[in-house]
N, C-alpha and C positions, 0 to 999 in steps of 0.2 A: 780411972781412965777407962772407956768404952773399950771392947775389943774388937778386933776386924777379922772378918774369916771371909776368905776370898772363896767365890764361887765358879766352880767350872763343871760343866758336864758334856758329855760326850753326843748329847740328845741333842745338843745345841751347836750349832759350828764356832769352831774353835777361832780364839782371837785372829784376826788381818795386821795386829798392829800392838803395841807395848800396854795391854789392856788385859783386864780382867771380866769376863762376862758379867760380875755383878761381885760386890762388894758390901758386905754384909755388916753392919756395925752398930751393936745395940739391938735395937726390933726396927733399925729400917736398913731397907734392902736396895741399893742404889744398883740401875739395870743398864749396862753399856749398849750404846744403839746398839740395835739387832737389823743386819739388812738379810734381803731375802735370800741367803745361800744356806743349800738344803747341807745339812749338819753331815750326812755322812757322804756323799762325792765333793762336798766345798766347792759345787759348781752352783751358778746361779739359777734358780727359779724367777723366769722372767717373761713367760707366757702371755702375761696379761698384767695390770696393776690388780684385778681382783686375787691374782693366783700370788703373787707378789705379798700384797698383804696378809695373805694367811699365813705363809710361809713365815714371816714376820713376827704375826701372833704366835705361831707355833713353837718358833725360837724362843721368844718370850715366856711362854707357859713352862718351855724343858727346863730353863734356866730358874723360874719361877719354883718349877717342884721342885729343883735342885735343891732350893736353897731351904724348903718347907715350907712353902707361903701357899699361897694358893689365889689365883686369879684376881677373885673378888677383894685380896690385900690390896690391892692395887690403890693406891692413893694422886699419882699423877702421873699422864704420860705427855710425852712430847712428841707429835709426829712432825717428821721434816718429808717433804712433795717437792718433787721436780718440776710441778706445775698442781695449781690449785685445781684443774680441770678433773684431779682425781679425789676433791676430797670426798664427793659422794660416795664413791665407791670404797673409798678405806672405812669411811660411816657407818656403811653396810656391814662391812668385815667386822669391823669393830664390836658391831651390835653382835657377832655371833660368840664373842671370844669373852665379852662383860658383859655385865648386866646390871638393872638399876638399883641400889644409885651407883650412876656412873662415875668413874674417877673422874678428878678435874684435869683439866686438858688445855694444850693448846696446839692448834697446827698451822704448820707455815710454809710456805714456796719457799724452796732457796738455790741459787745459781746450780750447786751439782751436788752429789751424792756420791759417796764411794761406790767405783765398778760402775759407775754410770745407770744407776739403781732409780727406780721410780719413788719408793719408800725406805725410809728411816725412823724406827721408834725407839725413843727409852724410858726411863722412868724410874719411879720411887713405888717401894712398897710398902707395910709396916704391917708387921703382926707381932 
């Protein structure tokens, strides 16, 4: 039987909701969306959708080192958008936090986002 070792870090803002920032079992690394609330006031970054998504990846990478992985583990992510009008600009984001080859991906508009959030990422790692 696989084991599970639950992932939390302090780098990363702490769960909103009956969740574990990522869930580790075997060599893969399952990553609970990450929205953009900066990990140590748990208030939101929400400047911009540019500043939004960094914030996003950033959360991502705490929780990522948390767990021993490292970025480029990265094997798929899911972005969810409150409107597709940003996906250029999360593309861009994207580009600074991966690198090729890029994980497989998929991104989508959806009605809303917790906290009324522009972006929402999660994903699967494996190392």
């Amino acid at each position: 039987m696989t084991t599970k070792e639950y992932i939390n870090t302090d780098k990363a803002p702490k769960a909103i909701g009956p969740y574990s920032q990522a869930v580790k079992a075997g060599n893969i690394i399952y990553l609970s969306g990450q929205i953009p609330l900066n990990p140590i006031t748990m208030e939101l970054n929400n400047d911009s959708v540019e500043s939004q998504a960094v914030q996003v990846f950033e959360n991502l990478k705490a929780v990522i080192d948390a767990a021993g992985a490292k970025m480029t583990d990265i094997v798929k992510l899911n972005i969810y958008l409150s409107d597709m009008q940003h996906f250029a600009t999360v593309n861009e984001v994207m580009a600074r936090f991966c690198q090729e080859p890029y994980p497989a991906r998929a991104a989508l508009a959806v009605k809303e986002l917790p906290k009324q959030v522009d972006v929402e990422i999660e994903g699967v790692v494996i190392i």
